[in-house]
Backbone as ProteinMPNN parsed JSONL, in Angstrom:
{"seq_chain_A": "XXXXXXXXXXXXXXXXXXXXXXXXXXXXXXXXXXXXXXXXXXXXXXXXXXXXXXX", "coords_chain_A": {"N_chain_A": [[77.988, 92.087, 92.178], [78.151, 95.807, 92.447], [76.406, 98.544, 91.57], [77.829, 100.829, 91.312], [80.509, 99.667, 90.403], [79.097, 98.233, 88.154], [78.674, 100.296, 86.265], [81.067, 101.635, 86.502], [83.119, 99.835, 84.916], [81.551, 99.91, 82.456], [81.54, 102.587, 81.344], [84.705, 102.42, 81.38], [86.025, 102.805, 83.624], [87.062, 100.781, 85.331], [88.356, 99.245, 88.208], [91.142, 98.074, 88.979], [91.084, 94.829, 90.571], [92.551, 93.49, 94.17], [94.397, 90.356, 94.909], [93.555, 87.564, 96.747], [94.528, 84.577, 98.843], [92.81, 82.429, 100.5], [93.493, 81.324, 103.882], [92.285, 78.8, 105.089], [91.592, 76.95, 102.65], [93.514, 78.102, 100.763], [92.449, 78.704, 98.422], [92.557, 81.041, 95.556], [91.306, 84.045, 95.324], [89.984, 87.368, 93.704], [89.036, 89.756, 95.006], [86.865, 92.61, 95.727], [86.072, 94.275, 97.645], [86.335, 95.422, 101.456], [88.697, 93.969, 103.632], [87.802, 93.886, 106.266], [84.968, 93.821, 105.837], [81.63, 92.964, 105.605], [80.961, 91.356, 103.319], [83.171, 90.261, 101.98], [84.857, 87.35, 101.82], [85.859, 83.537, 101.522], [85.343, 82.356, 98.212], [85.18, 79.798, 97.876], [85.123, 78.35, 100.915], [83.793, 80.284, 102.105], [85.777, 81.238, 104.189], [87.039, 84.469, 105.878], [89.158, 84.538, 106.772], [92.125, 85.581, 104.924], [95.264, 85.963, 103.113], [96.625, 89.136, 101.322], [98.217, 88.929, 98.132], [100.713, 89.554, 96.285], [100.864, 91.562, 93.408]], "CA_chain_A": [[78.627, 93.28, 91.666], [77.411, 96.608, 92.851], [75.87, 99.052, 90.306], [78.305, 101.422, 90.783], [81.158, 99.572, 89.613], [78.855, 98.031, 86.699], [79.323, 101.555, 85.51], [82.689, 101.871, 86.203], [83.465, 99.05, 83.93], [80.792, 100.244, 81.127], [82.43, 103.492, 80.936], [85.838, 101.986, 81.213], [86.721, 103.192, 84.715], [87.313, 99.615, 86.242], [89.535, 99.506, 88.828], [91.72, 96.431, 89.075], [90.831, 93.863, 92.45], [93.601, 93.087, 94.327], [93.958, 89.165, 95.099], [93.649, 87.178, 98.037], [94.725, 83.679, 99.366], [92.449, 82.058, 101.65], [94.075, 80.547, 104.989], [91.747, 77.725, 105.146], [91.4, 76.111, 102.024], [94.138, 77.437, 99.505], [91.664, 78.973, 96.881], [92.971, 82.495, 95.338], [90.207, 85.145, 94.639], [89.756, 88.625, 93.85], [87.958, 90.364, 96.2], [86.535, 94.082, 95.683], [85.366, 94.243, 99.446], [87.751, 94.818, 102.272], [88.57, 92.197, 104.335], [86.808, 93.543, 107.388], [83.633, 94.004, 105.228], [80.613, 91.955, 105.925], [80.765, 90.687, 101.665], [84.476, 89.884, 101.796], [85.208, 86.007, 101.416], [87.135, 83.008, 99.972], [83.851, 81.807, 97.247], [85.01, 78.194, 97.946], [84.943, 77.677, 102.031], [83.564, 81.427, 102.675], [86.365, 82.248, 105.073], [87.135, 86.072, 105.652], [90.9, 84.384, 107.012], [93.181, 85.482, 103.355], [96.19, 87.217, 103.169], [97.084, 89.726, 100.219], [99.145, 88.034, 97.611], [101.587, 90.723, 96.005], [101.794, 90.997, 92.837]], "C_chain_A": [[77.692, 94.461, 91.922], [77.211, 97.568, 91.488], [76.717, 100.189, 90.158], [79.557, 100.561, 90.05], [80.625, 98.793, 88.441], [79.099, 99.149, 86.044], [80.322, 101.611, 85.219], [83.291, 101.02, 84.969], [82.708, 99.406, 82.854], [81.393, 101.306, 80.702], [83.687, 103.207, 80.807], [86.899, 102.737, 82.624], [87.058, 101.721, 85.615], [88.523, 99.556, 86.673], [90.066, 98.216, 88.847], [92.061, 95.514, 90.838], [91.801, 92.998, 92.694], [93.242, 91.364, 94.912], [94.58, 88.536, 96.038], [93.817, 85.539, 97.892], [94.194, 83.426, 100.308], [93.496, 81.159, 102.848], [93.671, 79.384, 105.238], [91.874, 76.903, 104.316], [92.645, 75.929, 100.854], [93.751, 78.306, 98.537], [92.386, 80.683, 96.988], [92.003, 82.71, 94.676], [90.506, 86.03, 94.671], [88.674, 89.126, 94.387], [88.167, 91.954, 95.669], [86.451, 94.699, 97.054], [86.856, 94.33, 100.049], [87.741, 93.61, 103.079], [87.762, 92.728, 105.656], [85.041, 93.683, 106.576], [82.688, 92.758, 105.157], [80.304, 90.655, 104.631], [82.208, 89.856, 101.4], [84.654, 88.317, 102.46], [85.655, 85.222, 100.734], [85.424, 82.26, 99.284], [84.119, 80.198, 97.514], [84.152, 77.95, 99.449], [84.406, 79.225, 103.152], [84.516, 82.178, 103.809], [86.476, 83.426, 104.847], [88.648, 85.697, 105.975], [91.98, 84.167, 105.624], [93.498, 86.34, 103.711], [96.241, 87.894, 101.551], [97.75, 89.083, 99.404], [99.016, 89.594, 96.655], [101.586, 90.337, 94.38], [102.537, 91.854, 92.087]], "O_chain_A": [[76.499, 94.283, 91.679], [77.835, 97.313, 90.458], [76.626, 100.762, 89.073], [79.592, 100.847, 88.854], [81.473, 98.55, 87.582], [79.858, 99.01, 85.084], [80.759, 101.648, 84.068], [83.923, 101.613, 84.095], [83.404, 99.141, 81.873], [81.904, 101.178, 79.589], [84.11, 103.858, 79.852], [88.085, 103.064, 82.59], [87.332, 101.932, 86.796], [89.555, 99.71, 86.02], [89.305, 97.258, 88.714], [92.882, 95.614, 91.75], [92.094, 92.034, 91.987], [92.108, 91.065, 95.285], [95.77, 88.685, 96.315], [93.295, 85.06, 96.885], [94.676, 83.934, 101.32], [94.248, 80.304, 102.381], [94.549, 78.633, 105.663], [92.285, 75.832, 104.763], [92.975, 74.915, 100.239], [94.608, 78.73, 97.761], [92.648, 81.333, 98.0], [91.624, 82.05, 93.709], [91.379, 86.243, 95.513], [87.502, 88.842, 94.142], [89.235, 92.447, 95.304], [86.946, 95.808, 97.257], [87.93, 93.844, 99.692], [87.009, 92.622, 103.137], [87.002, 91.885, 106.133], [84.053, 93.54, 107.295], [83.047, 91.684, 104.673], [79.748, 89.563, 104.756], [82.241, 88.885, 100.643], [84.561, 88.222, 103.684], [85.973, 85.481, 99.574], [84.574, 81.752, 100.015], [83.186, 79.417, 97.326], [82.991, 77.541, 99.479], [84.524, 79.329, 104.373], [84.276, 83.29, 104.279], [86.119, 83.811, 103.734], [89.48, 86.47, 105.499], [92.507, 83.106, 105.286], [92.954, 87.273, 104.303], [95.904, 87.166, 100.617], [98.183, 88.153, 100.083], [98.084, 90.353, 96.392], [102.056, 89.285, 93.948], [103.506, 91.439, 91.453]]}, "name": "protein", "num_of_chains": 1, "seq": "XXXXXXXXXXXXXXXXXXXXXXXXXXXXXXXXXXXXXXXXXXXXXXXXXXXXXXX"}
């Protein structure tokens, strides 16, 4: 978690992280990061291959 949004959330500015479906394994995370971003992954099988899931 980066230090600005620890702020954001201490003050009560937290934005809400949209959530992703990896292609590989299955696992749904929220990701802050975009998907081309070097941090952006599924936390189980690290792919960067997840689509958006709507909700």
């Amino acid at each position: 978690m980066s230090v600005i949004q620890s702020i954001k959330e201490t003050i009560g500015l937290k934005e809400p992280r949209p959530t992703y479906r990896c292609a590989e394994c299955g696992t749904e995370f929220q990701s802050s990061s975009d998907t081309d971003s070097h941090w952006f992954g599924c936390p189980e099988c690290d792919s960067s291959d997840a689509e958006l899931i709507e909700e």
